[in-house]
VOVO-403069 format. One line per 8 residues: for each residue y, z, x of C-alpha. Coordinates in steps of 0.2 Angstrom, whole numbers. Each point is the difference from the previous one (the first is absolute). Example, Ala and Ser with C-alpha at 12.3 -4.5 7.8 and 13.67 -1.06 7.14 Angstrom:
2
-22,39,62 | 17,-3,6;
//
This chain:
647
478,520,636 | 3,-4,16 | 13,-13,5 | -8,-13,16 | 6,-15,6 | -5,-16,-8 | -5,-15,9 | 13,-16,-1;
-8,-17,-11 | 4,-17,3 | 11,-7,-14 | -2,-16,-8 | 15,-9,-4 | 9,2,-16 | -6,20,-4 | 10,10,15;
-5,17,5 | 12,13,-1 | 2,12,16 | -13,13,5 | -16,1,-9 | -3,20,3 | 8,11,10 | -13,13,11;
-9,2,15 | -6,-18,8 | -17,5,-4 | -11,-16,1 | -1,-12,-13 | -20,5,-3 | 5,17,-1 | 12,0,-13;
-12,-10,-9 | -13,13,2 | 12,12,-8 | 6,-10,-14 | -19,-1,-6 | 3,19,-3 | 16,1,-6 | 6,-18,-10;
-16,-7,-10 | -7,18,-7 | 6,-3,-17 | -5,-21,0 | -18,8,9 | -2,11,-14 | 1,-14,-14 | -17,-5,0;
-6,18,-6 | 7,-4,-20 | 6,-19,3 | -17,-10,-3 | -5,12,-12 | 15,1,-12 | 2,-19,-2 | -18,0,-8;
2,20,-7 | 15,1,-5 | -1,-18,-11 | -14,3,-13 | 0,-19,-3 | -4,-7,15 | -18,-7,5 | -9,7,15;
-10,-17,4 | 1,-10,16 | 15,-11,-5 | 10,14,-6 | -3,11,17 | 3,-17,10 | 18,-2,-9 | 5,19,2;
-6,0,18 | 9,-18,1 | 15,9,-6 | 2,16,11 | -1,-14,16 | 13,-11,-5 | 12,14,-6 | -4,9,18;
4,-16,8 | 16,-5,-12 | 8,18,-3 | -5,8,18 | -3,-13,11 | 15,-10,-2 | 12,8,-11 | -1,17,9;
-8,-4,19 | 7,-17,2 | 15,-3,-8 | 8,19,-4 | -3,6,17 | 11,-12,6 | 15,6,-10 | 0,18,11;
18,11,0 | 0,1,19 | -18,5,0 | -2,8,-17 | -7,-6,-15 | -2,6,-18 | 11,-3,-16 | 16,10,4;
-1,-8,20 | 0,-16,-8 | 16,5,-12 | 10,4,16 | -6,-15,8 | 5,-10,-15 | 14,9,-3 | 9,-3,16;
0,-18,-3 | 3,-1,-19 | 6,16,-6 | 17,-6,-2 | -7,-16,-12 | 1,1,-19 | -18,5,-2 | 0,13,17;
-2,14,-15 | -15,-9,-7 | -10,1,17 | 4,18,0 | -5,7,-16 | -17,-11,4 | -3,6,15 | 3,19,-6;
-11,-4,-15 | -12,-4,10 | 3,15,12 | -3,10,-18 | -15,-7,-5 | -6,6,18 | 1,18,-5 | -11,-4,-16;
-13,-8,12 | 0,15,13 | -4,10,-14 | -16,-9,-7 | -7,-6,17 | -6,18,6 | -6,3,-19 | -10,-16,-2;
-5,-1,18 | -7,19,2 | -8,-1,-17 | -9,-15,1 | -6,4,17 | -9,18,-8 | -3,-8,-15 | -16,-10,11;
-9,18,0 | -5,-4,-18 | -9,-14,7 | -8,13,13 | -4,11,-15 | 7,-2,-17 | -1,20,-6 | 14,0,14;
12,-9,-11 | 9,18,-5 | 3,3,17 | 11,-16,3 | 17,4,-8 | -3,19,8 | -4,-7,18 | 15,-14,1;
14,13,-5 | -7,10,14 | 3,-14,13 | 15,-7,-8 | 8,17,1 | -6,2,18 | 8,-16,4 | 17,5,-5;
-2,17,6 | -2,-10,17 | 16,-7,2 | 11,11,7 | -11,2,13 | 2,-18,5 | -11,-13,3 | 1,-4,20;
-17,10,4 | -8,-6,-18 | 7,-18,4 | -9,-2,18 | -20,0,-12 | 9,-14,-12 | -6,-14,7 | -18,5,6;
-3,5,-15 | 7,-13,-11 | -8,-13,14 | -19,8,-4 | 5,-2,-19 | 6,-20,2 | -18,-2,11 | -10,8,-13;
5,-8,-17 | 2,-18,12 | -19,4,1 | -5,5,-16 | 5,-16,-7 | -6,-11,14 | -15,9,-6 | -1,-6,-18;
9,-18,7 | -17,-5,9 | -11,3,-14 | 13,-9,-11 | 9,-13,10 | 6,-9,-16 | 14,12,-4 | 7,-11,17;
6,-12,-13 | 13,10,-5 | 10,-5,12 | 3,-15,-10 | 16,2,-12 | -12,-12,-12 | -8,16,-6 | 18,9,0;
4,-13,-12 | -14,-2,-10 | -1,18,-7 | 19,-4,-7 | -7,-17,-6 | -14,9,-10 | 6,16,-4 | 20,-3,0;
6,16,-8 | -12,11,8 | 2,-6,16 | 19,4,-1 | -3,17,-4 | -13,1,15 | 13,-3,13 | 7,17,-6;
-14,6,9 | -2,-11,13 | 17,3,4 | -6,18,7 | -9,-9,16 | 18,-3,7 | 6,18,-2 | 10,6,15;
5,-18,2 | 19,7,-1 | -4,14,11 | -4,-12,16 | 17,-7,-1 | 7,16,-2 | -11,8,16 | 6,-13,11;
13,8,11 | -16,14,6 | -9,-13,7 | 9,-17,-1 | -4,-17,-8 | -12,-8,16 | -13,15,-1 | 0,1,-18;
-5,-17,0 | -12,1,12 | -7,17,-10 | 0,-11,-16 | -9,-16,2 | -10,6,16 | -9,14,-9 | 7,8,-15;
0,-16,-12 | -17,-6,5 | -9,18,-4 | 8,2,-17 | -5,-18,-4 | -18,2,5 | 0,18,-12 | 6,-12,-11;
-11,-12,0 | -15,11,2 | 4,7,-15 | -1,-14,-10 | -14,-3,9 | -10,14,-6 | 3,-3,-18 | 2,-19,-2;
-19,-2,-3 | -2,17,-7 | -9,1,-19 | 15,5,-12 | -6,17,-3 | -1,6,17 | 15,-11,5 | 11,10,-12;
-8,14,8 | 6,-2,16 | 15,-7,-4 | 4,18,-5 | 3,3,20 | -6,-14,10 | 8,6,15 | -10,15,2;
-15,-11,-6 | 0,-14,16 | -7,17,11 | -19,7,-3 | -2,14,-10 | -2,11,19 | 18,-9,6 | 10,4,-16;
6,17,2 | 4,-4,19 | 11,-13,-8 | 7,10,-12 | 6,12,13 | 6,-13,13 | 11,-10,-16 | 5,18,-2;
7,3,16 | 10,-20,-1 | 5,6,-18 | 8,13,7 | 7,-10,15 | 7,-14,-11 | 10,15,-11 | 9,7,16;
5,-19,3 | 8,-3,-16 | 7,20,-2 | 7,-4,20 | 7,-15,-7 | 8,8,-15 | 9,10,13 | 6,-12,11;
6,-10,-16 | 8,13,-5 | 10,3,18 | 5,-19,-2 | 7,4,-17 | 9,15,6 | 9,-9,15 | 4,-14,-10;
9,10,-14 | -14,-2,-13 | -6,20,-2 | 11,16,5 | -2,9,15 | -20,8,-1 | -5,12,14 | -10,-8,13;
-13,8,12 | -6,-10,18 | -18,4,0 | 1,-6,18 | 10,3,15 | -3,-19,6 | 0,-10,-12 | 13,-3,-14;
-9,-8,-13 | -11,18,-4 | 10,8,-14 | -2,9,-12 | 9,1,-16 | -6,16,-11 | 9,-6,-17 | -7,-17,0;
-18,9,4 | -2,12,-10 | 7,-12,-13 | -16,-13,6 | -12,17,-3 | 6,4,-17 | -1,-18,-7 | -17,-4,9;
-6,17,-10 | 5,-6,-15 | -5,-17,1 | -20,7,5 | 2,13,-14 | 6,-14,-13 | -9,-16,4 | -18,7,4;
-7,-13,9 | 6,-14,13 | -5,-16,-13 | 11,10,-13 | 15,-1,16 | -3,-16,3 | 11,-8,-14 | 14,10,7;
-3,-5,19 | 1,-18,-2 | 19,-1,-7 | 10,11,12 | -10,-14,14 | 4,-16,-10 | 17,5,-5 | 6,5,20;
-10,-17,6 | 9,-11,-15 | 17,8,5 | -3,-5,19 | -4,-18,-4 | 17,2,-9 | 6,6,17 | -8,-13,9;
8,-13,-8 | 18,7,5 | -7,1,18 | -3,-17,2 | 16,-7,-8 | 12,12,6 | -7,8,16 | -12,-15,7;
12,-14,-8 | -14,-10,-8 | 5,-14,-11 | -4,7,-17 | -11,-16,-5 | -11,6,16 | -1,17,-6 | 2,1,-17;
-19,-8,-2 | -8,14,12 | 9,12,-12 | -7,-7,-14 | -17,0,6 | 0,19,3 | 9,5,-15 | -13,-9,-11;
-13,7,10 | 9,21,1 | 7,-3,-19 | -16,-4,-8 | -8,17,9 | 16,10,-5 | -3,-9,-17 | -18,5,-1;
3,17,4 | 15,2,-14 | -14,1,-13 | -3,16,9 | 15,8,-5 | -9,9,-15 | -16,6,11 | 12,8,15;
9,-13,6 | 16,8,-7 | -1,14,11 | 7,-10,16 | 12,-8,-11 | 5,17,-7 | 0,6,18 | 10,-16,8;
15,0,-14 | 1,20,4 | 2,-3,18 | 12,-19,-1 | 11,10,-13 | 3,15,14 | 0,-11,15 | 12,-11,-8;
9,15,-8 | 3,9,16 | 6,-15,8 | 12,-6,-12 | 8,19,-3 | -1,1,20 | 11,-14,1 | 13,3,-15;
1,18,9 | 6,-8,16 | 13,-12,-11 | 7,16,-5 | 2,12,14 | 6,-18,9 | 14,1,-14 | 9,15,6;
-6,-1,17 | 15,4,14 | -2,-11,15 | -4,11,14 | 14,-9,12 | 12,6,-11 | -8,17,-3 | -3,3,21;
20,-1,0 | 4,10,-12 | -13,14,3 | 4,2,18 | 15,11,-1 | -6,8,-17 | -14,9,4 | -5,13,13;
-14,-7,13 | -15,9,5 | -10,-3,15 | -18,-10,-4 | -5,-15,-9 | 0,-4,-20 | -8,-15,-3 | 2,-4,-18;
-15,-10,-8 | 6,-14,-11 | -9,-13,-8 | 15,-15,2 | 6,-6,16 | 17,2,-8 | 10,13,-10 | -1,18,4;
-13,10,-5 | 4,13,-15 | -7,15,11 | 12,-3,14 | 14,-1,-13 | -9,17,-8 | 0,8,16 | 18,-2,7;
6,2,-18 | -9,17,-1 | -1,5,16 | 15,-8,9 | -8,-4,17 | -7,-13,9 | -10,2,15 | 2,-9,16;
-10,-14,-4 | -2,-8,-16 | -15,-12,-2 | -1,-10,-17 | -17,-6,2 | -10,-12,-12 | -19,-5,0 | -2,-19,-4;
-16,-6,-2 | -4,-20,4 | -9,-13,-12 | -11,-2,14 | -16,12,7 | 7,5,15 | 17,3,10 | -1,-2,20;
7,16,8 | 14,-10,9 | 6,-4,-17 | -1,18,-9 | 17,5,4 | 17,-4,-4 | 17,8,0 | 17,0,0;
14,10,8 | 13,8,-12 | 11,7,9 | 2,19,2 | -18,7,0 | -5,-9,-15 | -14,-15,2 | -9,-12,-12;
-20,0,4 | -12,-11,-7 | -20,3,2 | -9,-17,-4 | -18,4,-6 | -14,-13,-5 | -9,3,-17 | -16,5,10;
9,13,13 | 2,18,-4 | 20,4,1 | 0,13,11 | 16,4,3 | 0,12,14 | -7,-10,10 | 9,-16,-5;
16,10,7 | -9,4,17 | 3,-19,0 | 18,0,-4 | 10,6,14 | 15,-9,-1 | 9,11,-14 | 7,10,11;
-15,7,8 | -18,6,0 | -5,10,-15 | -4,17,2 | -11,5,-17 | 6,19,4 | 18,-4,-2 | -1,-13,-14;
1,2,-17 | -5,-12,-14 | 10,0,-15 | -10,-10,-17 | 8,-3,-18 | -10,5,-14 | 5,-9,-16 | -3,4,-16;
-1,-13,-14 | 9,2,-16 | -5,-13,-15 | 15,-9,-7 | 1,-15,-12 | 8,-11,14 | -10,-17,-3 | -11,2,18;
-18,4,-7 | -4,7,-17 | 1,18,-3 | -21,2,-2 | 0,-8,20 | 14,12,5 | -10,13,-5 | -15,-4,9;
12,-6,17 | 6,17,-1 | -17,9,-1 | -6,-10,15 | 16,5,11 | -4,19,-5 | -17,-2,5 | 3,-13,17;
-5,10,17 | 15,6,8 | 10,-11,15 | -4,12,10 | -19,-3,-2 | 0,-17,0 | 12,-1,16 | -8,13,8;
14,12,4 | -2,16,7 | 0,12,-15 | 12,13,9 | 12,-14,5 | 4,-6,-19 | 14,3,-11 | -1,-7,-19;
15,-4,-10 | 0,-4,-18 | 9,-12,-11 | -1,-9,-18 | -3,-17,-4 | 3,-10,-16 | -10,-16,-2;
//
């Protein structure tokens, strides 16, 4: 994805904006509009494929008569309006990290105001809960998304039902095959395409609206309400489906630094809400007059139904192709996710590849891909059809969206300093309204929902696992840690000097890095210029270049060096040192050499983490890319020293 400038909004009193609002190339405000119809809404385009249909399909016991259509179709309306349109669009968007949204953006940005509070740890796990349940939903959307849309070739032809399972492997493994080459040439068709997609379904259901201009009514919550007055229980269980129209909901918030908060706006309620709203509607349209027996007909695919029978496999293809969009969204988004993770200190070091010489946010991450592509093959292979993934879609989105009003909550108290008996009613509001989905969708669990559980405590227990042993392995390397002014004394006279540059990678600002001790130790020389140098990587997106260095004279050829990153930049550190020309000089890479500890975790029954978690901190340390990877050093310039570690 692409990272463009976003375009600055007037901010009422009482919710301030934090700074930026994406970071790019000061396109026009239309244009990054234009591109956020290709990239963002995808997944939240793709909904109305399997959404209508499951809420009728996928409860046996629900009516398909006039007032029941008119309360489901009331439903999907008001939770668009309620869940996207102000939750996401109008009041999340306002809480960005200096331009960038999502659930570990907001974290940092909540973090950095409370993180010291007795419930800073709370917010935290939450928001890497949330970050968990992410991975679940990457893995389903491409799954349910890709299937449903081939599945309308039964409605072309039903003998080709044995060709569906067959022909969405195929373009599911084409998809992640695609990756590596990047997306920048792919990306530039995204928005035409998914701009044709938006026109045609927006007219296939103004179709079916004319000829039935009562499904209108909907729009009145009376009918929303009435289906819980007359059919409580069942009505519940409804939402569980109709909780599927506000998929991606989580991913707008999260792609808001590509394209920033004014265009998204302007993409949302200008065009991309409208056409899924008339979809929608024409949808329930087309059946709410419909004699039972062929209304539970084509409420078997209804989507595929609003076209004539010469229009259908057209659609099919076109929902194909925006199928196929909407997956490299959310598989994009998993990668970036997972970068933010990475910086922040959540995942070990992955190898990373820039699929684009110009723009930053085009990576690639080949472990989190094929990954994606092993569990989207299983999931086809296991669940069969998209009605039967259904069930698990629905939790991974309610739980991340229950866990953001959570968040939201903190926000307003402790970031925007409302008075808690002003917020605490809007929070109420949006919990009932995001609990009672997440509620819904727990009688799921049986039928799949438990596979994004499954997957979201699998991923929250090594997120959290890796951040908890990454910090008791500083406490202990700080322990016996020699300071380095006392160290530069001692070692001046002690060891032979060489001509060149060591710099001495070292992941605290003080101390002195076991490989430096290693080497003199070992090798008994030091050369002429000694850089300890440490990476630190902000709670915010983004670190100006005027503040990306730091440094402090020793004395005697040895300096302190400190590379500020944001969690969105790639820490490159070559380059950062072209910056840094004040320790003694320009850096020559030819006559520099990078010295990096490798340490080795032994288990022990000190109290830090239970032995079963040690275990698993120390596989992910074996298995984390190397420094020199993920810095970017010059492979020929790169010296490894090891070292052991109990926890």
């Amino acid at each position: 994805m692409s990272e463009n400038a976003s375009v600055q909004d007037t901010v009422p009193d009482g919710i301030p904006s934090q700074e930026g609002g994406g970071l790019g190339h000061g396109a026009s405000k239309g244009a990054l509009a234009f591109g956020a119809i290709g990239i963002v809404f995808g997944d939240i385009g793709t909904s109305p494929l399997y959404a209508f249909r499951e809420t009728f399909a996928g409860t046996a016991s629900i009516a398909i008569d006039r007032l029941h259509v008119l309360g489901v179709v009331s439903l999907i309306f008001w939770s668009m309006t309620l869940v996207v349109s102000i939750q996401y669009v109008s009041i999340l968007m306002r809480a960005d990290n200096k331009g960038q949204g999502g659930s570990l953006a907001l974290v940092a940005l909540l973090s950095r105001h409370i993180g010291k509070s007795a419930y800073g740890w709370l917010v935290v796990l939450l928001g890497v809960f949330a970050t968990s349940l992410f991975y679940g939903d990457s893995m389903i959307t491409p799954a349910i998304s890709v299937l449903s849309a081939v599945e309308g070739l039964t409605v072309v032809d039903e003998g080709l039902q044995q060709f569906v399972i067959p022909i969405a492997l195929v373009l599911l493994v084409c998809l992640f095959l695609l990756q590596q080459r990047g997306t920048a040439k792919v990306g530039a068709l995204f928005a035409p395409v998914m701009i044709v997609y938006f026109i045609v379904i927006a007219g296939l259901g103004i179709n079916q609206i004319i000829q039935n201009p009562d499904i209108l009514l909907a729009l009145n919550p009376y009918y929303a309400v009435m289906f819980f007055v007359l059919d409580g229980a069942t009505a519940f269980f409804a939402l569980g489906a109709v909780v599927l129209a506000v998929t991606g909901s989580e991913a707008l918030y999260s792609d808001m630094g590509h394209f920033g908060r004014g265009p998204m706006r302007l993409s949302w309620f200008g065009f991309v809400m409208p056409c899924l709203l008339l979809n929608y509607f024409g949808q329930g349209a087309m059946i709410a007059d419909l004699p039972p027996e062929q209304a539970a007909e084509v409420i078997r695919n209804p989507f595929f139904m609003l076209a004539s029978e010469e229009f259908r496999l057209p659609l099919v293809i076109l929902a194909t192709v925006a199928t196929f969009i909407a997956s490299q969204a959310v598989i994009s988004g998993a990668f970036s996710i997972t970068h933010q993770a990475m910086q922040l200190g959540f995942i070990p070091r992955l190898s990373i590849r820039h699929t684009s010489e110009t723009e930053a946010g085009q990576i690639y991450i080949p472990v989190v891909n094929w990954a994606l592509m092993v569990a989207v093959i299983i999931l086809v292979l296991t669940f069969q059809t998209s009605s039967n993934l259904a069930g698990a879609y629905g939790i991974a989105v309610t739980g991340a969206v229950t866990i953001d009003t959570l968040l939201m909550g903190v926000l307003f108290v402790g970031v925007w300093k409302w008075k808690w008996w002003t917020a605490a009613p809007v929070v109420i509001v949006f919990l009932i309204v995001d609990g009672a989905y997440f509620a819904a969708n727990l009688v799921k669990v049986p039928d799949g929902g438990w596979f994004p559980l499954v997957i979201g405590l699998v991923a929250f227990t090594l997120l959290t696992t890796w951040a908890r042993g990454r910090k008791l392995m500083r406490e202990r390397m700080s322990e016996t840690a020699l300071p380095i002014e006392i160290f530069a004394k001692s070692a001046k006279n002690s060891a032979t000097r060489v001509p060149g540059t060591a710099i001495f990678m070292a992941s605290q600002t003080a101390g002195v890095p076991s490989a430096l001790l290693h080497n003199i130790k070992h090798n008994k020389v030091l050369h002429e210029r000694v850089v300890i140098l440490t990476v630190l990587i902000a709670d915010t997106p983004y670190v100006p270049q005027h503040e990306r260095c730091e440094m402090i004279d020793l004395g005697d050829g040895f300096y302190r060096a400190v590379l500020h990153y944001g969690f969105m930049q790639e820490t490159n550190v070559p380059l950062g040192l072209t910056e840094m020309e004040r320790c003694g000089g320009k850096f020559d890479m030819m006559q520099t050499s990078f010295f990096l500890s490798r340490q080795t975790l032994l288990a022990s029954d000190k109290p830090g983490m239970p032995i079963w978690r040690e275990k698993i901190f120390a596989w992910m340390l074996r298995n984390a890319a190397t420094a020199m990877d993920f810095f970017r050093l010059p492979t020929n310039r790169v010296v490894e020293l090891g070292s052991q570690v109990e926890i």
